[in-house]
N, C-alpha and C positions, 0 to 999 in steps of 0.2 A: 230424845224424843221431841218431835214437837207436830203445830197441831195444823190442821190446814181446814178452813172452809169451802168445799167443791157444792157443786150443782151435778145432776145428774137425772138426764130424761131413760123413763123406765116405761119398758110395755103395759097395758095393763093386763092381768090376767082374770081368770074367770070365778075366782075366790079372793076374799081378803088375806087367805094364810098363802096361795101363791104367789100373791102381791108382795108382799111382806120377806117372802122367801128370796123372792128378785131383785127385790131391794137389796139386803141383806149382803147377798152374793157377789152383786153387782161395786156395792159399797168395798168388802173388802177385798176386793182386785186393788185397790187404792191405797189399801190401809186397816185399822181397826177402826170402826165406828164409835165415836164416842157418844153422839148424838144423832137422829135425823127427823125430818118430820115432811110429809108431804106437802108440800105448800100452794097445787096448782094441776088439776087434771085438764086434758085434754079430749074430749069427746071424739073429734072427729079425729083426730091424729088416732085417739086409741093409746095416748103420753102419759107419762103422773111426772110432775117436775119435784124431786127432791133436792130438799137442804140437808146439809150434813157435816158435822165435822168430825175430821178422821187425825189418828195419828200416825204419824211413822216411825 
């Protein structure tokens, strides 16, 4: 196993729980989330930039 720090730009959706769910989803395409945290939305793009670290 090991771990890896990715970035990842995420739609925003129209709830906090479908945001959350997107993330979630999006995150394990990659791997198992061990952590993440939003760190940066973007209004006009309509982005949320997450941190995350995943393992494999």
């Amino acid at each position: 196993m090991t771990t890896h720090f990715i970035l990842a730009e995420i739609d925003l959706e129209e709830t906090p729980t479908e945001l959350q769910k997107a993330i979630e989803t999006e995150l394990k395409k990659q791997g198992e989330p061990l952590r993440w945290a939003v760190t940066a939305v973007d209004v006009e793009k309509q982005k949320a930039t997450v941190e995350a670290v995943i393992t494999k």
